[in-house]
C-alpha positions in Angstrom: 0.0 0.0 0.0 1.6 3.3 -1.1 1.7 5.9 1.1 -0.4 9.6 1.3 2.3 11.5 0.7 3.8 8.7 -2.6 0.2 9.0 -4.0 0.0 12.7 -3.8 3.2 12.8 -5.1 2.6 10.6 -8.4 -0.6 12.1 -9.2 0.6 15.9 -9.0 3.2 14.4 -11.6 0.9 12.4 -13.7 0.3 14.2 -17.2 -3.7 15.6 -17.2 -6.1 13.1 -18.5 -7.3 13.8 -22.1 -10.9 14.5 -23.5 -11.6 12.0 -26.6 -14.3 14.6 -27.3 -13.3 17.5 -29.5 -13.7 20.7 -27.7 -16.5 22.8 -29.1 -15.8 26.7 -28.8 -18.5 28.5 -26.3 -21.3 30.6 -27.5 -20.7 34.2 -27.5 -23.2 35.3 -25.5 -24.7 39.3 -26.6 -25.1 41.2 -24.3 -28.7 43.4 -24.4 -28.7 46.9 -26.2 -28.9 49.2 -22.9 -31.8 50.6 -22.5 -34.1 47.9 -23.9 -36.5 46.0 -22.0 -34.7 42.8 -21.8 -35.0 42.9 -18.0 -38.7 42.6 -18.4 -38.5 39.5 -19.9 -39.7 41.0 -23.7 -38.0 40.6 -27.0 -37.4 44.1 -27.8 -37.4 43.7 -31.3 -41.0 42.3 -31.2 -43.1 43.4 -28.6 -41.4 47.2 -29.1 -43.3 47.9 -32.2 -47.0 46.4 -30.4 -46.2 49.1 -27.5 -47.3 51.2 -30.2 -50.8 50.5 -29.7 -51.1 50.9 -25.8 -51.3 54.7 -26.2 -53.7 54.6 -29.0 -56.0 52.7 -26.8 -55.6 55.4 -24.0 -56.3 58.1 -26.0 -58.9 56.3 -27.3 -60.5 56.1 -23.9 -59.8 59.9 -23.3 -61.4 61.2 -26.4 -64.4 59.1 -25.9 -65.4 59.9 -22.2 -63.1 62.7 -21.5 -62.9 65.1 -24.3 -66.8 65.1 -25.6 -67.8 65.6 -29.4 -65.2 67.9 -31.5 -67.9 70.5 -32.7 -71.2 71.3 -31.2 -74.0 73.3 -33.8 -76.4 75.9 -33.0 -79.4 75.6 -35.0 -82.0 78.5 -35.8 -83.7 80.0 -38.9 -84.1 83.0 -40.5 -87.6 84.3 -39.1 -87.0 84.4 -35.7 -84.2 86.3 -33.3 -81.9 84.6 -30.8 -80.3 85.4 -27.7 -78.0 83.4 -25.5 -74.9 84.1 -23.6 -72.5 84.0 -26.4 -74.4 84.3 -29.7 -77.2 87.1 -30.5 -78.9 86.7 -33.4 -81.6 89.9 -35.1 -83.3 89.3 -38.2 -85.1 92.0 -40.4 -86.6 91.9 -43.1 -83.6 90.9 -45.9 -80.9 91.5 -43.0 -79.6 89.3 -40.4 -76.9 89.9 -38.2 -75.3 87.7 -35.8 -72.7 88.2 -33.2 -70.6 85.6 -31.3 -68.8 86.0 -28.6 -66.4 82.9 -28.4 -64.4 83.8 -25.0 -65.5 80.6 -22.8 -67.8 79.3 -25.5 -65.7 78.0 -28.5 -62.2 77.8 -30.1 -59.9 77.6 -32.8 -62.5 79.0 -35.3 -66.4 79.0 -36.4 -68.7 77.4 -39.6 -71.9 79.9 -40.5 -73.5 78.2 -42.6 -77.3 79.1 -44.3 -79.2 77.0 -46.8 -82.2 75.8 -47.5 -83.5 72.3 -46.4 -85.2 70.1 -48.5 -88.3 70.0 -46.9 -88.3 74.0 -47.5 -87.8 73.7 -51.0 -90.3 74.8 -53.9 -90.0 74.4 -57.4 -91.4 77.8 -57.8 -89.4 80.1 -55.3 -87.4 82.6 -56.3 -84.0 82.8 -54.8 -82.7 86.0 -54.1 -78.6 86.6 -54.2 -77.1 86.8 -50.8 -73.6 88.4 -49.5 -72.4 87.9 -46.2 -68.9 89.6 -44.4 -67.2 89.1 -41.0 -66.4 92.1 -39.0 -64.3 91.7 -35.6 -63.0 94.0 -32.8 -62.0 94.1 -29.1 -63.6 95.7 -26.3 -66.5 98.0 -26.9 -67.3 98.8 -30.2 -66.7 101.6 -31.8 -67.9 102.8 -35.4 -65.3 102.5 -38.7 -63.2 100.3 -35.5 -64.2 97.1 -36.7 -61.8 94.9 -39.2 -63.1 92.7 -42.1 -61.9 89.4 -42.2 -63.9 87.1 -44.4 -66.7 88.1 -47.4 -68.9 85.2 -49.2 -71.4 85.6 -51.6 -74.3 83.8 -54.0 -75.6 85.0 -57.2 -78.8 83.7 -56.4 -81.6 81.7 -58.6 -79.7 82.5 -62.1 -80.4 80.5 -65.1 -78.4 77.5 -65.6 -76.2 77.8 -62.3 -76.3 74.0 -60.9 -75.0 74.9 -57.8 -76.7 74.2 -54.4 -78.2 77.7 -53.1 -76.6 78.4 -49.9 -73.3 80.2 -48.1 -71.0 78.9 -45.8 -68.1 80.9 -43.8 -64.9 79.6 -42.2 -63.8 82.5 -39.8 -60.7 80.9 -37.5 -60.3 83.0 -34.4 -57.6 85.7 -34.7 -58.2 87.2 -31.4 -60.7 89.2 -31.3 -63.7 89.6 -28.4 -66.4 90.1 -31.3 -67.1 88.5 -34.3 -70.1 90.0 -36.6 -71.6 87.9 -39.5 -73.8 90.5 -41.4 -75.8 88.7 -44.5 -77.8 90.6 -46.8 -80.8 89.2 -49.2 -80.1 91.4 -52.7 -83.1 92.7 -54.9 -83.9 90.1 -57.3 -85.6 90.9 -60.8 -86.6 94.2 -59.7 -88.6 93.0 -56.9 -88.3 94.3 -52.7 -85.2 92.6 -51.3 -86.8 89.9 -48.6 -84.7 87.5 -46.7 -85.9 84.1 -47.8 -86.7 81.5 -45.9 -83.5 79.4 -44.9 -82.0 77.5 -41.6 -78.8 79.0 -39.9 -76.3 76.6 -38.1 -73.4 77.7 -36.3 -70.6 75.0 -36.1 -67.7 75.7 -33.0 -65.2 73.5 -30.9 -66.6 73.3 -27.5 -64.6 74.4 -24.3 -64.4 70.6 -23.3 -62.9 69.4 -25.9 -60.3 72.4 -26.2 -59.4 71.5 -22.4 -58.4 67.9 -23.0 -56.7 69.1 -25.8 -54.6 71.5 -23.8 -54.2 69.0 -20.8 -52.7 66.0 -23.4 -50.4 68.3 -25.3 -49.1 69.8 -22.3 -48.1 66.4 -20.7 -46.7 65.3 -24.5 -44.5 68.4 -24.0 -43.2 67.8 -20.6 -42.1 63.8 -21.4 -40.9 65.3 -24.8 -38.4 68.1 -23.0 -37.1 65.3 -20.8 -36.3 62.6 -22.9 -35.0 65.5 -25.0 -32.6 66.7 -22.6 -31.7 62.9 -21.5 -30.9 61.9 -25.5 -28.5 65.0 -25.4 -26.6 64.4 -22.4 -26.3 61.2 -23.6 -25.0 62.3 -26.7 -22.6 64.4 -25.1 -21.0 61.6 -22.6 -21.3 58.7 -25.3 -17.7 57.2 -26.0 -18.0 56.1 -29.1 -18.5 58.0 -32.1 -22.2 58.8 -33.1 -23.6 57.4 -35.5 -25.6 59.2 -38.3 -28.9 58.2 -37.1 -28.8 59.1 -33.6 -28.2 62.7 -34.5 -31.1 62.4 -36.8 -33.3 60.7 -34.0 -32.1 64.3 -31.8 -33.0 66.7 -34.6 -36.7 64.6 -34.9 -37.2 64.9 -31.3 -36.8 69.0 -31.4 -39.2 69.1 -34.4 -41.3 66.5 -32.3 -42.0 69.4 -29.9 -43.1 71.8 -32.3 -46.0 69.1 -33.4 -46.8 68.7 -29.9 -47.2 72.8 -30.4 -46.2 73.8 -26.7 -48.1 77.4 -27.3 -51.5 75.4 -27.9 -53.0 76.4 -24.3 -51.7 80.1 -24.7 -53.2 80.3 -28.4 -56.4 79.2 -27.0 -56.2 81.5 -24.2 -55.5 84.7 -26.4 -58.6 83.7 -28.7 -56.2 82.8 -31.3 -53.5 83.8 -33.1 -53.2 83.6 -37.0 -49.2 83.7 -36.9 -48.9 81.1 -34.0 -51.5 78.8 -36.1 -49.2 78.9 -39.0 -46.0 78.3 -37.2 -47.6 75.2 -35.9 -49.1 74.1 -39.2 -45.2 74.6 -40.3 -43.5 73.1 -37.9 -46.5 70.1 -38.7 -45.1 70.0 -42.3 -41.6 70.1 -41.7 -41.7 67.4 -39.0 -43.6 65.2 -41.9 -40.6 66.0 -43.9 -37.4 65.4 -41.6 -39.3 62.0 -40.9 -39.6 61.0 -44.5 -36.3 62.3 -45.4 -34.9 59.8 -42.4 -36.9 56.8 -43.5 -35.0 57.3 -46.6 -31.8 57.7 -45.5 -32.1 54.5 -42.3 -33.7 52.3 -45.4 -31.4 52.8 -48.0 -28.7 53.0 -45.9 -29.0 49.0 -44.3 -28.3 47.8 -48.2 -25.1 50.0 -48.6 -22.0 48.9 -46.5 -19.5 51.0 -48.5 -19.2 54.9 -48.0 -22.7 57.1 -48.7 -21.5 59.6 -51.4 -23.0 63.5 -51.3 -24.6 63.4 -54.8 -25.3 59.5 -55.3 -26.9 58.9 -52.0 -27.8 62.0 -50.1 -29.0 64.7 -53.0 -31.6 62.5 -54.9 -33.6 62.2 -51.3 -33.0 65.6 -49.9 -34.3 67.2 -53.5 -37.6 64.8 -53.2 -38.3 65.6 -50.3 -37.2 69.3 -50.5 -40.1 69.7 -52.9 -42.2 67.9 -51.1 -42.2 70.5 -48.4 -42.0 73.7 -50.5 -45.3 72.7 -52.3 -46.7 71.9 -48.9 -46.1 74.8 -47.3 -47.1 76.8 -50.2 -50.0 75.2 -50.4 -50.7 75.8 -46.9 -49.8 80.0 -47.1 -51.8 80.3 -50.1 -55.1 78.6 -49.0 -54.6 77.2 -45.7 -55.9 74.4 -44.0 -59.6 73.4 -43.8 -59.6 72.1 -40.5 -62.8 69.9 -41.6 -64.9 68.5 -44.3 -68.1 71.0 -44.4 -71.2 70.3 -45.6 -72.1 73.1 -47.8 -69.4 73.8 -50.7 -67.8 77.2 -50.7 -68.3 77.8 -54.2 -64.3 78.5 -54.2 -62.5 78.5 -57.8 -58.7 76.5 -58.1 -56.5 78.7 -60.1 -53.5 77.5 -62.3 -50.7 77.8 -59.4 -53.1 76.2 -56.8 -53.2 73.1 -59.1 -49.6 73.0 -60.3 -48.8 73.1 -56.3 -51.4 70.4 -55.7 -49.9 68.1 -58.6 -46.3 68.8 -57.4 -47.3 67.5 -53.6 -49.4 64.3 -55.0 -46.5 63.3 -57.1 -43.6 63.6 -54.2 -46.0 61.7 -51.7 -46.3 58.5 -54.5 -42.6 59.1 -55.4 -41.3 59.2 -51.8 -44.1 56.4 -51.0 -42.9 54.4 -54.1 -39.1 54.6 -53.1 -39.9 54.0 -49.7 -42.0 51.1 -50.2 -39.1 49.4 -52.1 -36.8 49.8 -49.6 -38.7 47.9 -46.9 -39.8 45.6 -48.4 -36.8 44.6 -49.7 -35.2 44.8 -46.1 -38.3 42.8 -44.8 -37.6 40.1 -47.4 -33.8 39.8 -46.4 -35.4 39.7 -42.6 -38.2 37.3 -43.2 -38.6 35.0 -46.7 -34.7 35.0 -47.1 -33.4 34.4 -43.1 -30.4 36.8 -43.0 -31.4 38.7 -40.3 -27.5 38.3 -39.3 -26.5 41.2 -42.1 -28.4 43.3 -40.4 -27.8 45.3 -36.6 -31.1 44.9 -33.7 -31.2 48.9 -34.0 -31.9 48.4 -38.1 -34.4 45.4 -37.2 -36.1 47.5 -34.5 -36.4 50.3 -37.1 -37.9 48.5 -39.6 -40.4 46.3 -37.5 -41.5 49.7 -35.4 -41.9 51.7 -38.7 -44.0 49.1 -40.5 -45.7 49.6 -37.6 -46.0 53.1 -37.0 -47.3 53.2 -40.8 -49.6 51.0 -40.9 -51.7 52.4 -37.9 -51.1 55.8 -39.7 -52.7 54.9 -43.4 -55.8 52.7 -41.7 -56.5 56.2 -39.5 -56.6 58.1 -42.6 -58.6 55.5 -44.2 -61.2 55.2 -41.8 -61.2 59.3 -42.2 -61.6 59.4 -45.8 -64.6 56.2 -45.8 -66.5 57.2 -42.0 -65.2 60.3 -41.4 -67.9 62.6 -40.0 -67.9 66.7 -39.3 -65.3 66.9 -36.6 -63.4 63.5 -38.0 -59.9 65.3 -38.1 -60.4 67.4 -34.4 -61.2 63.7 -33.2 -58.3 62.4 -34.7 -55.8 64.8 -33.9 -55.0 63.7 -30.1 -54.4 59.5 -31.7 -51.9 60.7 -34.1 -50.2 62.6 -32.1 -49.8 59.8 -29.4 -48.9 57.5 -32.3 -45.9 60.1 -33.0 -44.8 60.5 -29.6 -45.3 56.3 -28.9 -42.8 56.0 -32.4 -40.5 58.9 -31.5 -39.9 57.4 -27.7 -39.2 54.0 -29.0 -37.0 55.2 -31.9 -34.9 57.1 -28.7 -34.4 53.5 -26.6 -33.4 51.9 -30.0 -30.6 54.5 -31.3 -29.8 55.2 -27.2 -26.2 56.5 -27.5 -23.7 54.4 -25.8 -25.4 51.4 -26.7 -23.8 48.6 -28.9 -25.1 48.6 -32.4 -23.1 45.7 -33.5 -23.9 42.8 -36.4 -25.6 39.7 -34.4 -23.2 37.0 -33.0 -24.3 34.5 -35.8 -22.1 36.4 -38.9 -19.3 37.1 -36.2 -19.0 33.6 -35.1 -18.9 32.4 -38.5 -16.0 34.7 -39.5 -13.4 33.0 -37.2 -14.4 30.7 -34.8 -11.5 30.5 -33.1 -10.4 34.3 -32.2 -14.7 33.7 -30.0 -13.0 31.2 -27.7 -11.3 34.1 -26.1 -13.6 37.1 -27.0 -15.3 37.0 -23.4 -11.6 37.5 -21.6 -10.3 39.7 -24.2 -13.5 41.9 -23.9 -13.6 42.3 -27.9 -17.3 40.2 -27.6 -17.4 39.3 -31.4 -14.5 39.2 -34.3 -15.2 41.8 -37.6 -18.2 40.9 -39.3 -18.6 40.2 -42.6 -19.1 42.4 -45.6 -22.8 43.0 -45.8 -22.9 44.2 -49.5 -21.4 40.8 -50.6 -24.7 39.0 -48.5 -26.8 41.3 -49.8 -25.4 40.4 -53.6 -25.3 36.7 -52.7 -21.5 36.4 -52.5 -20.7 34.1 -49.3 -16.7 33.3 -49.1 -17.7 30.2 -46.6 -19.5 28.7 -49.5 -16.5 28.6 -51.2 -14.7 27.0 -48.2 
């Protein structure tokens, strides 16, 4: 029997026992993008984009119990006066003038609208032409003080004029404490001007609704301002270089404020404000714009690994959608904005300009559309039918599965707009979209977080060089060089030829 110390001694000596099975080299294990919700147990890259819907829902809720109807309508005729707290109405005999006082009452703007309804109607009546202007002031009124801001007319019953006999006016509020409508019933054929019989309906945004308007923008400003000031300080202390989409995502989130439109609840204090109404329908448009313009640029940019030339890659998009915005905002200063589908036509005439900026706008959206279109779907197909969702980084997956997303909920909002949409369709509309941009927005932020990794998944490392993985995790490097991705986008594999 050998003893402890000859047994300790020939087994410290003895060479280490061999493993007949080949050693296999240990999965590289990636760590999460930081600030994703890994910790919550979710897949980021699925479940982000559904997260989408949560605040749709919500606002759903809001607008449905909370905020009320968009527009509420007075209804009274022409042969009989009114008087109520915020609207006096006096009719004579081919005269009626109404007065509104909207302080409290209504917001954003007001629809007059007179016409005839069918059950009125004779086959034999004789329509006298009408003419109606808007007159507003502040304070107490003094004579020659007032300022005209809208006129309308009708000819009247004149012989082959198809048109449906009736006026309509769209006054927005500009600030004033008194609005006027004054129509007058013209002579007709020679005979005593006599207002005819018609029904008068005044169309306004009710104070409820305004309040939940002002209440929801306000908090989409506040979280906006801090994950604003968050994304920059993180800018600022990120180690590695930026990449070209994070400052994009940084430049979106300052537009992002201006759709949010942080001077709403002061606008609708003050009664309105034409200037402050146009900045905000600008800032709308050129947010539309910077978020096209980056779809382009993020899509395109997943199929090209080589170096993004000025003229080749950046010009042909920045020119598209360049003129996409100038004959928006053209359109926009010329005519404005209807803020809703109306149910009497305004009898307006399209001039030359107005329909060359029209046809300039229609064919950027299919062009931008088109080319976008492409893009995605040739990126899904690569993702999906094709399985190489190794070419491609989780940030540039999480784009594309959270803008597919984003618009898809967009187009069926519109589409439900254009095929039910009802008087007050947009007004009711307004608060979803906007929590569909700020829902897209904040996930876009976690995605292109600075500081966090945006390398190429550990399946195309691995398969570069097995080997130089067995040591990554000690060495710290996490994952060798990954492959060209132009060459597996074109089909060319080296390992195939291996």
């Amino acid at each position: 029997t050998n003893s402890p110390s000859t047994t300790a001694a020939s087994l410290a000596a003895a060479p280490p026992p061999t493993n007949p099975w080949p050693r296999k080299p240990p999965c590289v294990v990636r760590q999460p993008l930081r600030g994703t919700m890994a910790s919550c147990g979710c897949n980021y890259l699925y479940m982000a984009p559904a997260m989408m819907v949560v605040p749709l829902f919500i606002i759903s809720v809001i607008n449905t119990f909370v905020a009320g109807p968009p527009l509420e309508t007075l209804v009274f005729d022409s042969q009989n006066s009114v008087s109520l707290a915020y609207m006096q109405a006096k009719v004579q005999m081919s005269h009626v003038t109404v007065e509104v006082q909207p302080r409290g009452a209504m917001s954003h703007y007001f629809v007059f609208t007179c016409y005839v309804p069918d059950a009125w109607k004779t086959n034999d009546e004789k329509r006298p032409p009408l003419n109606a202007v808007v007159k507003g002031w502040d304070g107490d009124r003094v004579e020659g003080g007032e300022t005209l801001l809208t006129a309308a007319s009708h000819t009247g019953d004149i012989k082959g004029d198809q048109r449906e006999y009736g006026m309509q006016l769209l006054q927005p509020l500009v600030g004033k404490e008194h609005y006027e409508i004054d129509v007058n019933a013209g002579e007709f054929m020679g005979g005593k001007p006599e207002f005819p019989k018609m029904e008068f309906r005044l169309t306004y945004v009710p104070p409820r609704f305004t309040k939940t308007q002002v209440v929801v923008r306000v908090f989409f400003c506040t979280v906006t301002v801090f994950i604003a000031l968050a994304y920059c300080i993180a800018m600022c202390r990120a180690e590695n270089p930026l990449e070209p989409g994070q400052v994009w995502i940084a430049v979106i989130l300052l537009l992002l404020l201006a759709v949010n439109d942080p001077l709403y609840a002061y606008r609708v204090a003050a009664l309105g404000s034409e200037a402050l109404e146009n900045a905000a329908n600008l800032g709308q448009i050129i947010f539309s714009a910077a978020m096209l313009l980056f779809w382009l640029i993020m899509a395109d940019g997943m199929q090209r690994a080589g170096a993004k030339t000025c003229c080749g890659f950046y010009l042909p998009k920045v020119l598209l959608v360049a003129a996409y915005t100038g004959s928006a905002c053209a359109l926009f200063l010329l005519h404005g904005r209807i803020p809703d589908r109306l149910e009497v036509s305004s009898f307006t005439e399209t001039d030359g300009v107005t329909s060359g900026l029209a046809a300039t706008l229609i064919l950027c959206l299919v062009a931008i559309c088109a080319w976008l279109g492409f893009l995605v779907l040739r990126a899904s197909y690569h993702l999906g039918w094709s399985k190489m969702e190794y070419i491609y980084t989780d940030r540039e997956k999480s784009f594309v599965g959270m803008t597919l997303v984003f618009i898809m909920l967009w187009v069926c909002g519109l589409v439900y707009r254009a095929v039910h949409g009802q008087r007050g369709s947009w007004l009711m509309l307004q608060l979803p979209f906007l929590a569909l941009s700020n829902s897209y927005l904040v996930l876009l932020v976690n995605a292109f977080w600075p500081g966090s990794e945006s390398t190429i998944t550990s399946s195309i490392a691995a398969s570069n060089n097995p080997a130089d993985n067995m040591g990554g995790m000690e060495r710290g490097a996490g994952a060798a060089m990954p492959k060209d991705r132009q060459g597996l986008l074109d089909g060319n594999d080296d390992d195939d030829d291996d």
